[in-house]
C-alpha positions in Angstrom: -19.2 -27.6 43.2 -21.0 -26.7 40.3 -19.8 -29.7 38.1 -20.9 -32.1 41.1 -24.5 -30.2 41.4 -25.0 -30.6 37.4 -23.8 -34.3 37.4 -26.7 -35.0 40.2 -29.1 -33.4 38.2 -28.6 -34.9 35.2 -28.6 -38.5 36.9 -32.2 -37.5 38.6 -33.2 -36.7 34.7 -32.7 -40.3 33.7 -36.1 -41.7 32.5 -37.5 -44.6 34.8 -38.8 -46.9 32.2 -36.2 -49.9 31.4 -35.6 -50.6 35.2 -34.1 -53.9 36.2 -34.9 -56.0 39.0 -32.6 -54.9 42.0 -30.5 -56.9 44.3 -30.2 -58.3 47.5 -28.7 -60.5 50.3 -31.2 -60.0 52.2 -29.5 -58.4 55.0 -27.6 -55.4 53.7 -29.1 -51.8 54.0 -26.4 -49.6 52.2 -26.5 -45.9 54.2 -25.4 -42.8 51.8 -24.1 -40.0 53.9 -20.9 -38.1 54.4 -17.9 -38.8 56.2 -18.9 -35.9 58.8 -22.5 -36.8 59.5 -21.8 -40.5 59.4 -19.3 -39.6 62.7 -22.6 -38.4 64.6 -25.2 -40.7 63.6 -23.3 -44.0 63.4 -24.1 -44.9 66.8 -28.0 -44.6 66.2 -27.9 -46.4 63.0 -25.8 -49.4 64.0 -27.0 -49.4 67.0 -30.6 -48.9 67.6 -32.4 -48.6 64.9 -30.4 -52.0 63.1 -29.7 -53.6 66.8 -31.8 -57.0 66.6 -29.2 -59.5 65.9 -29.9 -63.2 65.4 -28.2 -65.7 67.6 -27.1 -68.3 65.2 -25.4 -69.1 67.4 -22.9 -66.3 66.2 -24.2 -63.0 66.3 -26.0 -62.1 62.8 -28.1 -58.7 62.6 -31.1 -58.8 60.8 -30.0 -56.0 59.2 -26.6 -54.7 58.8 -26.0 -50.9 58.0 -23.2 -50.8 54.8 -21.6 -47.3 55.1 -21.4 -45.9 52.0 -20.7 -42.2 49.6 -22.3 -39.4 47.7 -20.0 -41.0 44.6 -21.5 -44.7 45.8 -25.0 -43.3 44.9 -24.3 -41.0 42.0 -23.3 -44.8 40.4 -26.8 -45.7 40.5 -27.0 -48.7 43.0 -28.6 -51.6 42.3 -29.0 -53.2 46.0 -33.2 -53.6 46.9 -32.5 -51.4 50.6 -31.1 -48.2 50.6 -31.2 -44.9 52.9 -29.8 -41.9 51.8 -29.5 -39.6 55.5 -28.5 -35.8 55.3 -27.7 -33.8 58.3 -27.7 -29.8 58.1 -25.0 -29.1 60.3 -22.0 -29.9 59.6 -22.5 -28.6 56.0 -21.6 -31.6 53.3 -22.7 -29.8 50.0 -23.2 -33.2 47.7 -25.0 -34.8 50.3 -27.1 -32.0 51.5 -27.9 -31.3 47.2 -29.0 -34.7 46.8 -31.3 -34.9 49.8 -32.9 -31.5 48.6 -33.3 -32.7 45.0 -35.2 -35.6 46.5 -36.8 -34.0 48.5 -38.3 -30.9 46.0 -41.3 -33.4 45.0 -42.1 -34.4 48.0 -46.1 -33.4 48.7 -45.2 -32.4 52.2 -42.3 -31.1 54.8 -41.5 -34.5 56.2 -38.1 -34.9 56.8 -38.0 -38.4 56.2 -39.7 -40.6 52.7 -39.9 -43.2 51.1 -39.2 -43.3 47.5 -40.3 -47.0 45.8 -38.3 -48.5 42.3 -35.9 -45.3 41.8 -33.0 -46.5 40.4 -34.2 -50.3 40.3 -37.5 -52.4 40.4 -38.9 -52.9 44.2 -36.5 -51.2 45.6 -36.6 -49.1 49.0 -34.9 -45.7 49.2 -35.2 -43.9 52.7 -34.3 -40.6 52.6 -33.4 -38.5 55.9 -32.9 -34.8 55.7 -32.6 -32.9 59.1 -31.1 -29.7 60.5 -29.5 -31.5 63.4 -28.4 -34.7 65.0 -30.7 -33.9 67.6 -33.7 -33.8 65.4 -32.7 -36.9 63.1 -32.5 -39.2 66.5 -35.8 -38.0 67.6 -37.4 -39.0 64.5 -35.8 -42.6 64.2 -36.9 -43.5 67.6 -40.6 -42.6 66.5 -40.7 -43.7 63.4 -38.3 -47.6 63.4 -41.2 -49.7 63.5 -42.9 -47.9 59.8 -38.9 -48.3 58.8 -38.1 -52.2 59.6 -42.2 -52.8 58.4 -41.2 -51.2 54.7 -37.8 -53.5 55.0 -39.9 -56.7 55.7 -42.2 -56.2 53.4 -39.4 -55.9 50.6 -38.1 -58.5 52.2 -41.1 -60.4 51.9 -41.9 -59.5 47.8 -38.1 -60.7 47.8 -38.5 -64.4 49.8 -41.7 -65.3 47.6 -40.6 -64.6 44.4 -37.4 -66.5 45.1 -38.2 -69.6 47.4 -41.2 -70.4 45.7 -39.9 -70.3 42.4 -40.5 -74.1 42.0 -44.1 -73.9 42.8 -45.7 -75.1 46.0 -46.0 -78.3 48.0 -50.1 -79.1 47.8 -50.0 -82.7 49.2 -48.4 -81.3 52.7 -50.4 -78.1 52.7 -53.6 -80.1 52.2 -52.5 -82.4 55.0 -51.7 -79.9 57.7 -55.4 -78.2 56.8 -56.7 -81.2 56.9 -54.6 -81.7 60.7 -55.1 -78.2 62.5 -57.8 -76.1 59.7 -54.8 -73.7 58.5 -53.6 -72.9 55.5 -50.0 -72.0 55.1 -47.4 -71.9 52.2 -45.3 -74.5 51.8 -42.3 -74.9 49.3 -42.5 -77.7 47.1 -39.2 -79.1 48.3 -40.0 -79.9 51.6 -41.1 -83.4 52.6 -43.0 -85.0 56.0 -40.1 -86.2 57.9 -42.3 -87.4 60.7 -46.2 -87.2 61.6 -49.1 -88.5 64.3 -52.4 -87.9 63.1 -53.5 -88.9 66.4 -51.4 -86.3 68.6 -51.4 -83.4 65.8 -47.9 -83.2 65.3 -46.1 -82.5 61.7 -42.6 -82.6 61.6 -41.5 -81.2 57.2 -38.3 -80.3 56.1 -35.8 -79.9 53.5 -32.1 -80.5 52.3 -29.2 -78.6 52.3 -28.9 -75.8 53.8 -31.4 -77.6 56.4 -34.7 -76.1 57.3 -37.1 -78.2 59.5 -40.5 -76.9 60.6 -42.5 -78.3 63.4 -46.4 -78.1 64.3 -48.3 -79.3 67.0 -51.2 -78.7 69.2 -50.6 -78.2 73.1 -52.2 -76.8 76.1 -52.3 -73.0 76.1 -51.5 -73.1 79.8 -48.0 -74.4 79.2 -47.3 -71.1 77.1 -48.4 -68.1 79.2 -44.8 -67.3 80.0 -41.0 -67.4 78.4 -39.9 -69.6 81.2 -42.7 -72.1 80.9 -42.5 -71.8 76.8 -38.6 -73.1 77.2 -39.9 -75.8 79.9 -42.3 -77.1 77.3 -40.0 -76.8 74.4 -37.2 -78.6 76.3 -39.6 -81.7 76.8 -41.2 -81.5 73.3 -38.3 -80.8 71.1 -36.5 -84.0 73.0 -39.4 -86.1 72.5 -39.8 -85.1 68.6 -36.6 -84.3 67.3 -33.9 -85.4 69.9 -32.5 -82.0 70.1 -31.5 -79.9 73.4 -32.5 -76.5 73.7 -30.9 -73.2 74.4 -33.3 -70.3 75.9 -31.7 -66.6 75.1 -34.6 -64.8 75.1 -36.7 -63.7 78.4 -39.4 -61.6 76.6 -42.1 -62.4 73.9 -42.5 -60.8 70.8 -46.3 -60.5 70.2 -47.3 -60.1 66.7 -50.3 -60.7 64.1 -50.2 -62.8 61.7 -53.4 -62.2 59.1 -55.8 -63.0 61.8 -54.1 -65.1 64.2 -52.6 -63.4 67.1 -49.1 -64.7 68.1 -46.2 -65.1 70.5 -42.6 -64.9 69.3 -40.0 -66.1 70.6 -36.2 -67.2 69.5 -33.6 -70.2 70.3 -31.1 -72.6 69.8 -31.3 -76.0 69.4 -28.5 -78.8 69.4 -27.9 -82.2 69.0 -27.4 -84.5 72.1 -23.5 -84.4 73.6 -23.3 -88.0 72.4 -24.6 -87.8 68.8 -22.7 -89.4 66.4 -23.6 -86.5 63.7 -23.5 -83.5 66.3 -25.1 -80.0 64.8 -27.6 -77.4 65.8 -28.2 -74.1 65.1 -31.0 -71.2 65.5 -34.8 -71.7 66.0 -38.0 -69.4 65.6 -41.2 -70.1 67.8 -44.6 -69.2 67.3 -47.3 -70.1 69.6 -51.1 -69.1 68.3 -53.7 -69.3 71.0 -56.9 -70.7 68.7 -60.2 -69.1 69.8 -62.7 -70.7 72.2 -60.6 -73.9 73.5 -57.6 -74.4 76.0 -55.3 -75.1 73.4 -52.2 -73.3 71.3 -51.0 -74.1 67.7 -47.3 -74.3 67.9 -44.7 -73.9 64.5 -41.1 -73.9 65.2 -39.1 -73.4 62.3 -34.9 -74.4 62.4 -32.0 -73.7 60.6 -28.8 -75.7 60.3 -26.0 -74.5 58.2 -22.9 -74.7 59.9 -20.4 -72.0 59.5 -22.5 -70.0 57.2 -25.0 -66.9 57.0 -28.2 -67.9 58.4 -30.3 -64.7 58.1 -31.8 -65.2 54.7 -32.6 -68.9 55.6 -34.6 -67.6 59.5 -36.4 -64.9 57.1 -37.6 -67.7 54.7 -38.7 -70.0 57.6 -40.5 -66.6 59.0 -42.2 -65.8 55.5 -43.7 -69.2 55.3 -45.0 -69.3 59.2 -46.4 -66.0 58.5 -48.5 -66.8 55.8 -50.5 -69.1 57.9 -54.4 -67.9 58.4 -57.5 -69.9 59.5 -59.5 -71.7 57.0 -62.5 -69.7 58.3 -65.0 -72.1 56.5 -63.5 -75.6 57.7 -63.7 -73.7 61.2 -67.4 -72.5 61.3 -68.1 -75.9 59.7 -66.2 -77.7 62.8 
């Protein structure tokens, strides 16, 4: 015991200047605990606080909990999301020492921080110290949304420095400004597949793995519920791309992005039966109401990757739809 406790403390007395950039998949969250708490809060982890699962149409999560040791994080892990989660009762004496360690700076009582770059550069590490199961529960269900917000935005840091690496596409971010007085990020790989000034509809994507993203202005009425938003989608998606549709969502997610406020809502989309190239694959939806007219801003965003991972390429596609904000000035001046 006393050789474990004096190997953690020397590993917390490691100066933090030197760090390197840490790592990611962008889907892993690697969980330090015992072998006895992980038996009682397994169930919580997996299964509500990392339930939303992408349907790909396979079943992805958007995160996936990677069960890990004390010995794992006395290595010094490199991955960008980790949570380190300490239960009381059953005693686990390296876990619990850790936890407390972690804990002895912390400027208040909470049983649950946040510590940023600790072993690595923007990296996350969640630590969870309670005296019970009991307690522990309580406190994910109040606090998931501040949990998966400190994930995305790592995420985010992640996606941009990444996916824009190459530098930015001006000519098509100019021209869907120019279309519906937004500004957005676009990667400098992506090309106009398809566009009608006339109709304000954009079709852009890219190559391999494939990533499409639509825009186009509609009636607002056609969107004011899940079952009318698939209606709509069925018709447009047909007429655009020449893709079918599959609805598994009932529900909206509403969200704001910058100052737009949005609708989300997820899909899958598929070639015809009698394609001669037949693919498909997941889709995101967002439908922005725009302010003072009957009319909604609509950016779909696809995937195709057959047989492969999709989450990192549907957080990409989210990143770039998210950046989008009003040109106030082009507005006001309109």
């Amino acid at each position: 015991m006393k050789k474990t406790i004096n190997i953690i403390i020397i590993l917390f007395l490691v100066p933090s200047c030197g760090k390197k950039e840490s790592i990611t998949n962008f889907q892993d969250v690697y969980i330090y605990t015992s072998e006895e708490d992980k038996y009682i809060i397994k169930d919580v982890i997996e299964d509500y606080l990392f339930n939303f699962t992408f349907h790909t149409p396979t079943p992805q999560k958007r995160y996936n909990p990677v069960w890990q040791t004390e010995l794992d994080f006395i290595r010094k892990p490199k991955n960008s999301q980790l949570m380190l989660i300490s239960i009381e009762n059953p005693k686990d004496t390296t876990i619990d020492a850790i936890a407390n360690h972690l804990l002895l700076n912390s400027k208040d009582e909470d049983s649950m921080i946040l510590i940023k770059d600790y072993f690595c550069r923007n990296q996350n590490l969640f630590i969870l110290k309670y005296p019970s199961q009991g307690e522990m529960i309580a406190d994910i269900y109040n606090r998931k949304k501040w949990i998966l917000k400190e994930l995305k935005n790592n995420d985010i840091k992640k996606i941009r420095d990444y996916s824009f690496r190459s530098g930015m596409n001006k000519d098509i971010m100019m021209a869907l400004d120019s279309l519906f007085s937004i500004n957005i990020e676009i990667q400098k790989d992506y090309e106009i597949i398809k566009q009608d000034m006339e109709e304000k509809k954009i079709w852009i994507g890219r190559a391999y793995p494939y990533r499409w993203i639509l825009f186009y202005e509609d009636n607002v009425d056609f969107y004011n519920t899940p079952e009318g938003t698939w209606n709509r989608f069925e018709n447009k998606f047909n007429d655009i791309l020449n893709v079918d549709i599959i609805p598994y969502e009932t529900q909206f997610d509403k969200i704001l992005v910058d100052n737009f406020e949005a609708k989300k809502i997820y899909g899958l989309f598929g070639t015809k039966i009698d394609s001669s190239n037949p693919t498909g694959g997941p889709f995101i939806s967002y439908i922005f109401e725009l302010e003072k007219t009957n009319k909604a801003l609509v950016v779909v965003g696809f995937v195709n990757f057959p047989g492969e991972n999709k989450v990192f390429h549907i957080k990409e596609l989210e990143y770039i739809i998210e950046t989008i904000n009003k040109n106030e000035r082009k507005v006001n001046y309109e």
